[in-house]
C-alpha positions in Angstrom: 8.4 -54.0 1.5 11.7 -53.0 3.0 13.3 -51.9 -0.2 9.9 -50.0 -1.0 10.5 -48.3 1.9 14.2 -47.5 1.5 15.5 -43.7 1.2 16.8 -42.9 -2.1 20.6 -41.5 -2.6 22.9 -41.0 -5.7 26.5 -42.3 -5.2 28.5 -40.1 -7.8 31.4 -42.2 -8.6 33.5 -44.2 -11.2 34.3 -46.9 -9.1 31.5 -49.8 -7.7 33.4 -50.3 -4.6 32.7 -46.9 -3.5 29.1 -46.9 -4.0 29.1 -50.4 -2.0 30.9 -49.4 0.9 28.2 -46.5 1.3 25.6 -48.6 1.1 26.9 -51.4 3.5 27.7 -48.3 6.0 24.8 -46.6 5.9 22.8 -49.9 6.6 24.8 -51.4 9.2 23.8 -47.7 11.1 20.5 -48.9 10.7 19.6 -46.7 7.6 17.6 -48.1 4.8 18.9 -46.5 1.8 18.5 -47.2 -2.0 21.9 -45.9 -3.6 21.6 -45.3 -7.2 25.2 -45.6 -8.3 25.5 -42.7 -11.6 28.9 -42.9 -13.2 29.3 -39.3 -15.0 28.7 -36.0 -13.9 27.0 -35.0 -17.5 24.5 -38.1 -16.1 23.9 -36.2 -13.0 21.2 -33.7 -14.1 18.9 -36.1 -15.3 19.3 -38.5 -12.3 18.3 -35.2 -9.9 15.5 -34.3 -11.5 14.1 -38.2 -11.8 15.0 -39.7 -8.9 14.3 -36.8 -6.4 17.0 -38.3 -4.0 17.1 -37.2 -0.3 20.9 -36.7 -0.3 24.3 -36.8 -3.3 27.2 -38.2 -1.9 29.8 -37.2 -4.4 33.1 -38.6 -4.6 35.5 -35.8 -6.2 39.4 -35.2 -6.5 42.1 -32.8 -5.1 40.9 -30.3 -7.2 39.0 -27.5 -6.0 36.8 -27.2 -9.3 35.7 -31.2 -8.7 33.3 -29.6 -6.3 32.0 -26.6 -8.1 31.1 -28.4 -10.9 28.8 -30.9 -8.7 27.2 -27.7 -7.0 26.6 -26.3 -9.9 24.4 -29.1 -11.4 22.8 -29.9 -8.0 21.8 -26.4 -7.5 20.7 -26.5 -11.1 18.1 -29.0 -10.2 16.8 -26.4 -7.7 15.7 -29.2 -5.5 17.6 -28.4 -1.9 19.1 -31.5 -1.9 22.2 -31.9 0.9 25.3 -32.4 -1.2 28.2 -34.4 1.1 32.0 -34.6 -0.6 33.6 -37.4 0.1 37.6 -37.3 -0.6 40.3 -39.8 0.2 41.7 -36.9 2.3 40.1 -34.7 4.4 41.4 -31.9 7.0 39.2 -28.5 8.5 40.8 -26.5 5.3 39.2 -28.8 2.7 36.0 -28.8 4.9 35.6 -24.9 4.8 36.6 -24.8 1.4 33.9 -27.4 0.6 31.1 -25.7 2.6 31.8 -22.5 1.3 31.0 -23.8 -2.3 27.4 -25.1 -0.9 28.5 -28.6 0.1 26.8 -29.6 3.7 29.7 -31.2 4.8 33.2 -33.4 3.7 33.6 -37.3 4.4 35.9 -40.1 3.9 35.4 -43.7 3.5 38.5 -44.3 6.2 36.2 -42.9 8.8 32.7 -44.8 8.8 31.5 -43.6 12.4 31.7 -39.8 10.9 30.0 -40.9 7.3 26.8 -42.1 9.5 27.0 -39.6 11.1 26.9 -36.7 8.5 24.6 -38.7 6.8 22.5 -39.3 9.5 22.3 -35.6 10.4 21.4 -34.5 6.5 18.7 -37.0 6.3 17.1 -36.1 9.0 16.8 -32.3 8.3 16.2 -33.4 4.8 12.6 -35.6 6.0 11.9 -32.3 8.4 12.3 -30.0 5.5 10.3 -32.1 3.3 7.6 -33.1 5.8 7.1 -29.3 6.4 6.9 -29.1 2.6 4.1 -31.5 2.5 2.3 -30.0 5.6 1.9 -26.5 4.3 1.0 -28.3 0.5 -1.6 -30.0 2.7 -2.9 -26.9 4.2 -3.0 -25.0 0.9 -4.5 -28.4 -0.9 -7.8 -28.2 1.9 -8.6 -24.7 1.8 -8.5 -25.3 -2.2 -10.8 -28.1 -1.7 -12.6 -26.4 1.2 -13.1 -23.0 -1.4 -14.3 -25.6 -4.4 -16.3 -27.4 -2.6 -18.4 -24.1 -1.4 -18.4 -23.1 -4.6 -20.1 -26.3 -5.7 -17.2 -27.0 -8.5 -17.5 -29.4 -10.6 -13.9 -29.2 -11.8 -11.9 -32.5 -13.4 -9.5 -33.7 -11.1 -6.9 -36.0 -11.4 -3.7 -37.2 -9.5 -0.6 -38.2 -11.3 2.3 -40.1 -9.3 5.9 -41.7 -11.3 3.5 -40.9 -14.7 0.7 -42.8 -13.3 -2.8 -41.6 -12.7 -3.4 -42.7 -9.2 -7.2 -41.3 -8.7 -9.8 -39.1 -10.6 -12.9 -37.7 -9.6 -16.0 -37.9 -11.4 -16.0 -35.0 -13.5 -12.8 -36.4 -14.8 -14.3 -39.1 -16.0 -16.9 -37.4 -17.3 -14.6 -35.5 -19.8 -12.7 -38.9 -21.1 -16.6 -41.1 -21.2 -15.7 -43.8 -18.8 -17.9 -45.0 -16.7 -16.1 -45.9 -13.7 -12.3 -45.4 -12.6 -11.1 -48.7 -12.8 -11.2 -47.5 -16.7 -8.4 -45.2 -15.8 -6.4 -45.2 -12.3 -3.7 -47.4 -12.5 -2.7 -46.0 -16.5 -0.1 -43.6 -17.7 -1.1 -40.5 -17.9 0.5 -40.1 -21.4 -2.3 -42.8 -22.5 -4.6 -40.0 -21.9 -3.4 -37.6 -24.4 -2.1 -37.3 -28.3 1.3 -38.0 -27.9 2.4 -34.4 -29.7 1.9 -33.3 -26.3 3.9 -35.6 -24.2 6.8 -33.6 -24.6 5.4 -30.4 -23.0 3.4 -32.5 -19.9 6.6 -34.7 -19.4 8.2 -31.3 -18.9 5.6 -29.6 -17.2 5.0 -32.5 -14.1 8.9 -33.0 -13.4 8.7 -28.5 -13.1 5.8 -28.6 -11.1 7.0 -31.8 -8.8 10.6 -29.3 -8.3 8.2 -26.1 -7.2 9.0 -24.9 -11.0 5.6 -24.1 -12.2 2.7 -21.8 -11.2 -0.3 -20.5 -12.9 0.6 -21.7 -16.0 -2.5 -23.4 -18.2 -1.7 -26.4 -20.5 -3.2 -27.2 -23.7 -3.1 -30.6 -25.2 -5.5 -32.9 -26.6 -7.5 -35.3 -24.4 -7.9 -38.9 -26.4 -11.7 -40.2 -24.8 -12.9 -43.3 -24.4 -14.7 -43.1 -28.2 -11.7 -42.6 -29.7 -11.8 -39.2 -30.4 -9.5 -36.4 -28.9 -10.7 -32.6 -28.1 -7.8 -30.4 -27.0 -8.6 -29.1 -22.7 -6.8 -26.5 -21.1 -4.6 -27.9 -18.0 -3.7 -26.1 -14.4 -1.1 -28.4 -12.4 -0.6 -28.0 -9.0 1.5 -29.9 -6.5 -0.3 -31.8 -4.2 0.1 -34.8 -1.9 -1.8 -38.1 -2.0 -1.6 -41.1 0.1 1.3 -39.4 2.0 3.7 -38.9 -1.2 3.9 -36.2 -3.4 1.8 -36.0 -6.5 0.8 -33.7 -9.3 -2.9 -32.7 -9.4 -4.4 -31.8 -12.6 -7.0 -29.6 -13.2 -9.8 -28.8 -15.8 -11.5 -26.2 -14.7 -15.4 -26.4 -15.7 -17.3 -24.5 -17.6 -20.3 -23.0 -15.9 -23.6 -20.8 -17.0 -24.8 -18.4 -14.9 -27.4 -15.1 -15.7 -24.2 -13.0 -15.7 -22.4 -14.6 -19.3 -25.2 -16.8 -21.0 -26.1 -13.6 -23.4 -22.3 -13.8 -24.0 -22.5 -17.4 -24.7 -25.5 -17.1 -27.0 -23.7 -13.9 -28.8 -20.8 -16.1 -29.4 -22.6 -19.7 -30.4 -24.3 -17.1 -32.8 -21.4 -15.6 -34.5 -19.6 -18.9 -34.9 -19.6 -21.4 -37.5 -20.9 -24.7 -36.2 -18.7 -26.9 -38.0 -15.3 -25.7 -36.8 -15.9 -23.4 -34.0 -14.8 -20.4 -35.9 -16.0 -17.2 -36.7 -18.3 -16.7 -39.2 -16.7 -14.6 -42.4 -19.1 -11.6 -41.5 -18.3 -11.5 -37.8 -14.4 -12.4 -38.4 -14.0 -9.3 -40.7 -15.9 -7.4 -37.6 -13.6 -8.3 -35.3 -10.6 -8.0 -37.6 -11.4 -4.3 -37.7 -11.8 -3.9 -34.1 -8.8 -5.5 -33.3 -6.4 -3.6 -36.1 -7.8 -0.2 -34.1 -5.8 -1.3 -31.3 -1.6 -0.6 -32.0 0.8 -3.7 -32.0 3.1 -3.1 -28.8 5.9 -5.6 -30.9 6.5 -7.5 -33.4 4.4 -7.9 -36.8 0.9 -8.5 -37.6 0.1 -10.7 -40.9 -3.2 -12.2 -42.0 -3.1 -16.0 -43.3 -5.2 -17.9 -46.0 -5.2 -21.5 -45.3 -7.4 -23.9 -48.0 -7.5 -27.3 -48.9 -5.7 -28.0 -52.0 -8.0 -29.5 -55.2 -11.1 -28.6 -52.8 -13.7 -29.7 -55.3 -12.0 -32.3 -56.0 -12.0 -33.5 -52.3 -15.5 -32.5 -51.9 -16.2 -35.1 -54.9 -14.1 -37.4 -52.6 -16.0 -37.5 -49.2 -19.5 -37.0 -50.7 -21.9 -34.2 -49.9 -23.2 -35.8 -46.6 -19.5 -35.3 -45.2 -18.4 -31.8 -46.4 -19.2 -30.6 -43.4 -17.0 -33.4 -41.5 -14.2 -33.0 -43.7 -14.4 -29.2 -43.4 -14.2 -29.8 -39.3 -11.5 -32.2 -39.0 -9.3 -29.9 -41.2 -10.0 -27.2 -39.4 -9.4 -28.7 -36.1 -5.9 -29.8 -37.9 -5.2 -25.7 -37.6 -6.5 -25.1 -34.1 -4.2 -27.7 -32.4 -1.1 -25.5 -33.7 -2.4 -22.1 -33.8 -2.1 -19.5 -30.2 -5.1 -19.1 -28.5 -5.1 -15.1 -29.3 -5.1 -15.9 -33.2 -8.2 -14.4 -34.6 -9.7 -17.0 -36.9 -12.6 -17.3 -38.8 -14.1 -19.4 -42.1 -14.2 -17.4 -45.1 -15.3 -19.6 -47.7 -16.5 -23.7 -48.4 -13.1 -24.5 -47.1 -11.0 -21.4 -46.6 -10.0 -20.1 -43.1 -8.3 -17.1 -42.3 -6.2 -15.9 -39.5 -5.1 -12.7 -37.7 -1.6 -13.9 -36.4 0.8 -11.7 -34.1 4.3 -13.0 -33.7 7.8 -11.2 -33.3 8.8 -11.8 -36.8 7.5 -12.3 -40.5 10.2 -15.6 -40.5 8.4 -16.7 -37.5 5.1 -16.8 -39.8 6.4 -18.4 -42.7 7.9 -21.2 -40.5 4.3 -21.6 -38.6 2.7 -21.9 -41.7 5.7 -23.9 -43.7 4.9 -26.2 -40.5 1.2 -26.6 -40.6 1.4 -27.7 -44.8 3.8 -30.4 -43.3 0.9 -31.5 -40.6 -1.7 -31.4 -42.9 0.1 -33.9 -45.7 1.3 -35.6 -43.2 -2.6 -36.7 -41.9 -5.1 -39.0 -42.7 -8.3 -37.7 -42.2 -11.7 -40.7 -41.5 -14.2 -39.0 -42.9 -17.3 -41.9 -42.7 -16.3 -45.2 -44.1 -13.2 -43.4 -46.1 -9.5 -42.4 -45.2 -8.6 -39.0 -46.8 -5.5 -37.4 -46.9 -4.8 -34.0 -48.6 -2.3 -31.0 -48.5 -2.9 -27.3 -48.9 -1.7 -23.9 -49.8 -1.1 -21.1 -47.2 -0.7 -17.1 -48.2 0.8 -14.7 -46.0 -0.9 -10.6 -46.5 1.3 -8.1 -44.8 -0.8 -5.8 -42.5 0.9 -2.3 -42.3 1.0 -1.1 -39.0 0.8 2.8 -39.3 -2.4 2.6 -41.3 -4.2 -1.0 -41.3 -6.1 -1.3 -44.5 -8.0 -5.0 -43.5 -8.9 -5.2 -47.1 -6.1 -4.6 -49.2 -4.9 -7.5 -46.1 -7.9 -9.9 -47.0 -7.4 -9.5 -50.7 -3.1 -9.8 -50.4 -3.5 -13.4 -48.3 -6.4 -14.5 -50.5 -4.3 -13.1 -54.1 -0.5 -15.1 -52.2 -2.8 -18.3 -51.7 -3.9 -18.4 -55.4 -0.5 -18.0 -56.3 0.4 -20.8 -54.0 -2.2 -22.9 -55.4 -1.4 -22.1 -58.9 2.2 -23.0 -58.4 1.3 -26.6 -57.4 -0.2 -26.7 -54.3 1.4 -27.3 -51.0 3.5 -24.6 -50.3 3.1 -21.1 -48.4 3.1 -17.7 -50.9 4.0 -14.0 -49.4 2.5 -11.3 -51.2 4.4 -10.4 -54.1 3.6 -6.0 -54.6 5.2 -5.1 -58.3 7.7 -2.0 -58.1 8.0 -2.9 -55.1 11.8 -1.0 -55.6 10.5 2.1 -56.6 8.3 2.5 -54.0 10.7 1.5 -51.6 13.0 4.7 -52.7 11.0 7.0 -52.5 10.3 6.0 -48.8 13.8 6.0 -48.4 14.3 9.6 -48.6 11.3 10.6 -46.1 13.0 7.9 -43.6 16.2 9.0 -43.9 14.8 12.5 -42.9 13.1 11.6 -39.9 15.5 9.2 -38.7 18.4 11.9 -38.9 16.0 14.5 -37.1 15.4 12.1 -34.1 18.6 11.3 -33.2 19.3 15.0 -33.4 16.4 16.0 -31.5 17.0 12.8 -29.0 13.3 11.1 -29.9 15.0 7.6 -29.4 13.1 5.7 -26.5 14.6 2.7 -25.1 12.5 -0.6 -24.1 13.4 -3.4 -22.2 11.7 -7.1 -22.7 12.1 -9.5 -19.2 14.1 -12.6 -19.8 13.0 -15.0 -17.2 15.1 -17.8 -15.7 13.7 -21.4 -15.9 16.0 -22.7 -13.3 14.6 -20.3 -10.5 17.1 -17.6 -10.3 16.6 -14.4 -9.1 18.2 -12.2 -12.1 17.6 -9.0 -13.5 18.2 -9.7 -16.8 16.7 -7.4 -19.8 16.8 -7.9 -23.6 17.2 -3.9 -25.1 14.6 -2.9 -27.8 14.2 1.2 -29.3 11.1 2.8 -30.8 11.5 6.2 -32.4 8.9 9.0 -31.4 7.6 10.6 -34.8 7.0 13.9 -34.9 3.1 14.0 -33.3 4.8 12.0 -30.4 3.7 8.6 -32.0 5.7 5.3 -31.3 7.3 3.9 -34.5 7.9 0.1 -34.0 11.8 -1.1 -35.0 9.9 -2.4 -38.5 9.1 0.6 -39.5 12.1 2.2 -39.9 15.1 -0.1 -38.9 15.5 -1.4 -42.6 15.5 2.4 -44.2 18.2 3.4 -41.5 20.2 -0.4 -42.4 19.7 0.2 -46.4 21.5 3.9 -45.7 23.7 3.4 -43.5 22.4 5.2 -40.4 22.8 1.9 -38.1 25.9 3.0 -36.4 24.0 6.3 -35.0 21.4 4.4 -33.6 23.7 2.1 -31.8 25.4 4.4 -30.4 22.5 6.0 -29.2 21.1 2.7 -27.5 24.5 2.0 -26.5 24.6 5.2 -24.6 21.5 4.8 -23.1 22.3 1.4 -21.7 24.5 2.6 -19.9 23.0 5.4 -18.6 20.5 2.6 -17.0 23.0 0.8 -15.8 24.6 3.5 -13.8 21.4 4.3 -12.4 19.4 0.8 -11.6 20.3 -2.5 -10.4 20.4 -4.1 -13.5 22.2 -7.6 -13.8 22.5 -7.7 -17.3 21.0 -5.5 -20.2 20.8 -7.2 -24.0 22.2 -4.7 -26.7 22.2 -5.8 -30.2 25.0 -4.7 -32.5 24.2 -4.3 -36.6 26.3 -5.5 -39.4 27.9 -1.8 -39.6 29.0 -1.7 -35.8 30.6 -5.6 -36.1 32.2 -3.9 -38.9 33.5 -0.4 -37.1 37.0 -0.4 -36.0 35.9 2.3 -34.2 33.5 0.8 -31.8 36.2 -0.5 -29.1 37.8 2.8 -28.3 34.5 4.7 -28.2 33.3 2.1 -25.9 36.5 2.3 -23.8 35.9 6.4 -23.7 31.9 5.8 -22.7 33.5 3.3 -20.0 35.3 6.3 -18.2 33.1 9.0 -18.8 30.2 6.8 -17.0 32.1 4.4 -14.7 29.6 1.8 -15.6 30.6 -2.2 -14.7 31.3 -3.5 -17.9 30.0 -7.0 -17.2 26.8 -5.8 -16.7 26.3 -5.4 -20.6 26.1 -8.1 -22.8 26.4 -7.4 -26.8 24.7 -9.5 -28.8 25.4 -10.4 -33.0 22.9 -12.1 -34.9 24.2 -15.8 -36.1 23.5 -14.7 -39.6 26.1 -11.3 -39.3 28.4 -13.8 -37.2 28.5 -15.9 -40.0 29.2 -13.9 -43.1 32.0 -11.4 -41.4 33.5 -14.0 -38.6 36.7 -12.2 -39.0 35.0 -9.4 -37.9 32.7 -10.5 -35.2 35.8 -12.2 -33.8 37.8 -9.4 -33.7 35.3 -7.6 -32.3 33.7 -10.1 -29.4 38.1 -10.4 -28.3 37.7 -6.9 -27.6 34.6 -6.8 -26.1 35.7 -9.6 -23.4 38.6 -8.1 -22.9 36.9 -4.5 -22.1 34.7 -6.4 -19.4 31.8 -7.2 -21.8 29.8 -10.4 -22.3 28.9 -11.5 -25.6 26.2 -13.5 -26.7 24.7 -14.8 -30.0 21.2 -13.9 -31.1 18.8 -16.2 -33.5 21.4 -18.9 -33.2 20.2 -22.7 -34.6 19.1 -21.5 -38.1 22.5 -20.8 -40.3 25.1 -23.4 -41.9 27.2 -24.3 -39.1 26.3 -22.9 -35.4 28.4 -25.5 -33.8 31.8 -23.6 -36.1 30.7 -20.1 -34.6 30.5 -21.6 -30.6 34.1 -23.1 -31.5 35.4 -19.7 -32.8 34.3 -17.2 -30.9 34.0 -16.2 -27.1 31.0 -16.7 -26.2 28.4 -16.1 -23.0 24.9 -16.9 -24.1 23.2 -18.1 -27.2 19.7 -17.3 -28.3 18.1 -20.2 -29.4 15.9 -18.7 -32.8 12.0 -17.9 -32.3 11.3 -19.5 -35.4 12.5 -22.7 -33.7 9.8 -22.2 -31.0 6.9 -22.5 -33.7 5.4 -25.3 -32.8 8.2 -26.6 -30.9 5.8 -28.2 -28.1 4.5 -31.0 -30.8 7.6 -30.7 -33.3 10.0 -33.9 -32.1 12.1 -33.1 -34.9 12.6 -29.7 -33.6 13.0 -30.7 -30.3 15.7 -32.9 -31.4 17.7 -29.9 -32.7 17.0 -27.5 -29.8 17.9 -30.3 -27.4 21.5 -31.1 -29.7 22.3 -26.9 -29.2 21.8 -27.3 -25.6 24.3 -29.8 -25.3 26.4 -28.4 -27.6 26.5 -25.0 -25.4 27.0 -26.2 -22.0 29.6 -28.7 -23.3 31.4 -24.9 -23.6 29.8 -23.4 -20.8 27.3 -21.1 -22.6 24.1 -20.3 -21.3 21.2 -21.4 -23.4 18.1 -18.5 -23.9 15.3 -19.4 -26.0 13.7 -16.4 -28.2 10.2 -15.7 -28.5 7.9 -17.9 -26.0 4.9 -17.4 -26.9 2.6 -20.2 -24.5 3.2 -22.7 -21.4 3.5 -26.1 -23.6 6.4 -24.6 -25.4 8.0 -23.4 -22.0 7.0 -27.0 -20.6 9.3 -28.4 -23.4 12.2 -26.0 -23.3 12.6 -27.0 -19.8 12.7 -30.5 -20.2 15.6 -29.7 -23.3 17.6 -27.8 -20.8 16.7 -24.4 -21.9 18.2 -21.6 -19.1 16.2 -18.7 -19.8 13.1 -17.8 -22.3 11.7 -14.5 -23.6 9.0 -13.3 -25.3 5.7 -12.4 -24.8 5.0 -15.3 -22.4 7.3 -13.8 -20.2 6.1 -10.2 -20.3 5.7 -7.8 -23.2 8.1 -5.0 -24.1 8.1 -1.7 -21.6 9.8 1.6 -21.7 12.4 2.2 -19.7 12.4 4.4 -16.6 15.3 6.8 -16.4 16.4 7.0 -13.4 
């Protein structure tokens, strides 16, 4: 019981001896204390964030950078712990020095009434600090209880402590089928769900116990007491129960009332009742309705998924369990799909999707991903175990004039050709004289390119990137749209590839360039995002117009970071070397964009001077459930802070992929979880 009771500290040390002698101190002043010896700094993290010590005694060297290497990782951890030095030689210069970098205070082992004391002192506001925590968490926990309860919710409720599940209520166990909570209480929590989505809860209870997480609903699939699983949308919460801290989760039910049945009935009318999606009739209805509304970013694309051999598999399963067959598959697509993905059934077995995402690549890996899942299964359909693959085909959807279908009929004709090739793969449409066509764009683009930069219709955007380790930063990735001639916004896709293919790149740079700066001289910006093209890593130019915009504006250099994809980087490292030497020696940051997907990231982190990498979006599709990607994210994490460069993941797109990237070690995520992209105020 004692050693239940006992406080919990990390002894950072190499040596045993140390980490005795603290403990033997500590307790002969009458402190119980668990000390959890951890050998390596690189070790440290991990032991912050699953320990949740009261206080780090660190024992460092001489050198001054000992100590700001352990306050960096503890204040990484974002948990408040007190940090205490402890040196074989201490004097009021070392103390300042110390305190000034965030320590509480500087011991030695030579003077054991001072070590109880300091430690005495820390603890002390440490279990004030944190039982003032817990009261206001209490206070907030009973008016939420207080507010449900007038409400007459019948939310799902469960408390999670260490993993476990420590009590439900009885809509809880309503969801899973058992009948009492015996069934339940007392069981990992990870026994409750698929375990694709450990990963992403993992991440998002360690956030949440560390005040990391708010307002952010998880999705993951519940595994019930008949075996069965049915994916339910999470809220997590910190919370307190039996005195220590806890995790509640919360599934928030699903009432009728006058107000939305008619919605309810619209809906279960328009759906198909097999798989829960749209009916082809009212899918192509709300196709149209939603291609009236402009894309703000990225690309929109519509998807044909089917079954490969369907007849074949319908021959399989039997006609009493088409029907079955046809659900299971389908639920196969809605555990990896987003939410906002319009999808509806357009045929026996054929589904098709509206999908919005910031790239084409980030499509083709979403579906290259799902052909993988779905060989990868076994299906029970009745007494029999199916397994199957299937074709995907990608339909471009233009974004100046949507035509949904020429759309329908380019996804439906790239499937075919998928199918017809052998099956399991993913097709893009494939337009003949495509060249030709592309030409005589050409010309009209290079037109109206030339005449907005000469008539100044540039307009800069900026896209939030959001710290996952609880900073305070202003930190902005740069985007442009180009205002046509009826005062339209043109998205980058439109015209970026006709301004690369004739070489115009370097004029728009420049113009972004420009007006980065003008920002910067005129908000309080920490750090804008400004990508370079091929032709600018190329211009020998570049660094002594820079160094004339420098003193014409009188901007802070280091307030601008430059960023190269990995793929330029790659094919002219000469170049980008060159280039990123001068930039850091001007003042400027430099940073690698789509980084993770080329030949050899780890020779470009070795060979050039780097700030931040940009982890690529098309590694965040379906990162939450993907181990195998996980894996590779987690290896570039490690691989960057082993240099000091900051991590930031690309297009986050929902909270079980943001759940995960924390857990890797991620720094800092964008995308349109974080905010959309929105012009830029002038001041």
């Amino acid at each position: 019981m004692a050693e239940q009771a006992a406080v919990p500290l990390i002894v950072l040390t190499r040596h045993q001896d140390n980490v005795e002698a603290v403990n033997s101190t500590l307790r002969n002043a009458g402190h119980a204390v668990r000390c959890n010896w951890i050998r390596e700094l690189n070790d440290l993290g991990d032991a912050l964030a699953q320990i949740n010590p009261y206080a780090l005694i660190a024992f460092v060297g001489p050198d001054a950078s000992d100590t700001a290497k352990v306050m960096t990782v503890a204040n990484q951890a974002g948990n408040g712990i007190p940090v205490i030095i402890a040196r074989d030689q201490v004097d009021e210069d070392i103390m300042a020095a110390a305190m000034q970098q965030g320590a509480r205070d500087v011991v030695t082992l030579r003077n054991a009434v001072r070590l109880q004391a300091v430690v005495t002192r820390e603890l002390t506001a440490h279990r004030q600090s944190r039982t003032l925590n817990n009261t206001l968490h209490s206070a907030r926990e009973y008016r939420e209880q207080l507010k449900s309860f007038m409400a007459g919710s019948a939310d799902a409720l469960a408390y999670v402590q260490e993993g476990i599940i420590v009590d439900v209520n009885p809509a809880w166990l309503e969801i899973y089928g058992h009948p009492t909570p015996d069934a339940i209480v007392g069981t990992p929590l990870m026994d409750a769900f698929d375990p694709a989505a450990h990963a992403a809860l993992k991440g998002a209870l360690v956030a949440c116990l560390q005040g990391k997480w708010s307002d952010h609903s998880l999705r993951a699939p519940a595994l019930l007491a008949d075996g069965s699983s049915v994916p339910i949308d999470i809220e997590l919460s910190i919370a307190e129960f039996e005195g220590e801290p806890a995790v509640r989760l919360r599934v928030a039910s699903q009432k009728s009332n006058d107000a939305n049945i008619g919605e309810q009935l619209t809906d279960a009318l328009e759906r198909d009742a097999a798989t829960g999606t749209l009916q082809r009739k009212f899918f192509v209805q709300w196709l149209k309705e939603s291609l009236t509304q402009p894309i703000k970013a990225g690309v929109r694309q519509l998807v044909s998924i089917e079954p490969d051999h369907l007849s074949a598999v319908f021959d399989d399963v039997g006609p009493l369990h088409v029907e079955d067959f046809i659900g299971q598959f389908a639920g196969l697509i809605n555990e990896v799909r987003q939410p906002n993905d319009l999808i509806g059934r357009f045929g026996d077995g054929t589904f098709m999707l509206l999908m919005e995402r910031g790239t084409t690549r980030d499509i083709e890996t979403w579906a290259n991903n799902l052909v993988r899942k779905v060989a990868a299964q076994v299906l029970r359909i009745g007494d029999k175990q199916i397994s199957c693959t299937c074709s995907i085909g990608i339909g471009m959807v233009d974004p100046r004039t949507p035509n949904p279908a020429a759309s329908i009929t380019d996804a439906i004709s790239a499937r075919l050709n998928a199918q017809q090739a052998g099956g399991n793969r993913v097709q893009l449409v494939d337009h003949l004289e495509e060249d030709t066509r592309q030409q005589a764009a050409d010309e009209i683009w290079v037109k109206r390119i030339r005449a907005a930069l000469m008539e100044n219709r540039f307009r800069l955007m900026q896209q939030p990137i959001a710290s996952l380790l609880g900073e305070e930063r202003s930190m902005f990735d740069v985007l442009v749209r180009m205002i046509d001639e009826q005062g339209q916004e043109l998205l980058p896709a439109e015209f970026m590839s006709a301004a690369e293919r004739n070489d115009l790149m370097k004029n728009i740079d420049r113009w972004i360039i420009g007006a980065a700066m003008s920002v910067c001289g005129s908000r309080k910006v920490e750090q804008l995002f400004v990508r370079l093209s091929k032709d600018s890593v190329r211009d020998k130019s570049l660094l002594q117009w820079l160094s004339n915009q420098l003193k014409a504006s009188r901007v802070d250099p280091s307030h601008i970071v430059f960023q190269v994809s990995e793929q330029i980087a790659t094919e002219y490292l000469a170049d980008t070397a060159e280039l990123a030497g001068g930039l850091r020696k001007a003042g400027f940051l430099f940073a690698l964009e789509h980084f993770g997907t080329g030949r050899d990231p780890q020779r470009l982190l070795a060979n050039l001077p780097i700030n931040y990498v940009k982890i690529d979006g098309t590694l965040m599709q379906g990162l939450a459930v993907d181990q195998g990607s996980q894996q590779r994210v987690r290896e570039f994490v490690d691989q960057a802070k082993s240099r000091e460069v900051r991590t930031i993941a690309e297009r986050v797109e929902d909270a079980n992929t943001m759940a995960v990237l924390w857990q890797l070690g991620i720094e800092f995520i964008q995308g349109y979880f974080v905010n959309e992209p929105e012009q830029v105020t002038m001041g």
